[in-house]
C-alpha positions as CSV (number, residue, x, y, z in Angstrom):
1,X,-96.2,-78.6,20.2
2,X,-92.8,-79.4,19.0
3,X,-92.4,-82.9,20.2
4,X,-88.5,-83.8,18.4
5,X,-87.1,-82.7,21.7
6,X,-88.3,-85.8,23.0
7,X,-86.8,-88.4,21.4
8,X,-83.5,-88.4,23.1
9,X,-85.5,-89.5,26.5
10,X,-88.7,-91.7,24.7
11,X,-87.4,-93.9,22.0
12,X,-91.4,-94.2,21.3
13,X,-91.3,-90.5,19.6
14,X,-88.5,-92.7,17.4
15,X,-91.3,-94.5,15.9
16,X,-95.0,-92.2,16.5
17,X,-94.9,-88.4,15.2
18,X,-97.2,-85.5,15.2
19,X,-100.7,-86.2,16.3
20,X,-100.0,-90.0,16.6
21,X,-97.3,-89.6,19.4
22,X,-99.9,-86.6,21.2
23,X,-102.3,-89.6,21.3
24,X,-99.8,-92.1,22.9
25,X,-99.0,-89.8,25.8
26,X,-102.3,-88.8,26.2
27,X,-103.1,-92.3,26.7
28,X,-99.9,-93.6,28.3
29,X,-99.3,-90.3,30.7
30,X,-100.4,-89.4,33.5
31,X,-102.4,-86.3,33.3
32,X,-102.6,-82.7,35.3
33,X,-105.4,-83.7,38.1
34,X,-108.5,-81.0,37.8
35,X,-109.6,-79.1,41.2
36,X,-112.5,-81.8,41.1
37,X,-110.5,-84.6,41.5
38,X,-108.2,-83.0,43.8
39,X,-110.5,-82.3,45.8
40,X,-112.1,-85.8,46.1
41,X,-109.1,-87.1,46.9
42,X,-108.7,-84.8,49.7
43,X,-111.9,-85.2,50.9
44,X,-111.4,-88.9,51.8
45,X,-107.2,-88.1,53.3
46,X,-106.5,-87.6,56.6
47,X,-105.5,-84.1,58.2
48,X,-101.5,-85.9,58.2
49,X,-102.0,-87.1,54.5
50,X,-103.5,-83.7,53.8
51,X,-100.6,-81.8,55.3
52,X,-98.0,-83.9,53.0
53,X,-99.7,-83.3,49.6
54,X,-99.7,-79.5,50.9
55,X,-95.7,-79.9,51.5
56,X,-95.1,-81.7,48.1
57,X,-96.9,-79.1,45.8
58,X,-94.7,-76.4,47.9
59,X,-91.7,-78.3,47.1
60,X,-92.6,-78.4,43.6
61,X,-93.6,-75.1,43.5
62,X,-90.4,-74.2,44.9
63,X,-88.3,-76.4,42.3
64,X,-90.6,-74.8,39.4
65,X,-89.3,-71.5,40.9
66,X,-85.7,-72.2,40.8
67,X,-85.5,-73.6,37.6
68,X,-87.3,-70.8,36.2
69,X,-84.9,-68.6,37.6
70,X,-81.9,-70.5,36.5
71,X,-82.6,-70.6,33.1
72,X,-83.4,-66.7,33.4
73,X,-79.5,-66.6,34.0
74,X,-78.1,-68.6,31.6
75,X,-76.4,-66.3,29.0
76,X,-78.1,-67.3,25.2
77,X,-76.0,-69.3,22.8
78,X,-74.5,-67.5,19.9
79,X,-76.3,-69.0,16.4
80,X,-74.3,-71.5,14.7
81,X,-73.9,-70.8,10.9
């Protein structure tokens, strides 16, 4: 994983690189929940609070989508030499 792309939006990959920085957002990041854990947290939510995280990941899902398809459309930049 090619983290340089970072370091305009975390100054810390400015100072960490390569398997150090990995470690610092492991650490420092939140991470992708697993089913398990989703799941728990469900199980003690309302049917309200249940309905909202439903709408959210559709909203994201949707957002996902339409970025996707925007950079699908964006004409590729010429090399520069």
């Amino acid at each position: 994983m090619d983290l340089n792309q970072y370091r305009a939006i975390d100054p810390v990959a400015l100072i960490l690189h390569g398997k150090a920085l990995e470690i610092y957002y492991l650490i420092h990041h939140p991470h992708v929940a697993s089913v398990q854990e989703l799941q728990q947290a469900l199980a003690s939510a309302t049917p309200e609070e249940r309905q909202a995280m439903l709408g959210q990941a559709k909203a994201l899902i949707a957002c996902g989508t339409a970025v996707e398809k925007a950079i699908e459309t964006i004409p590729a930049k010429p090399a520069i030499k």
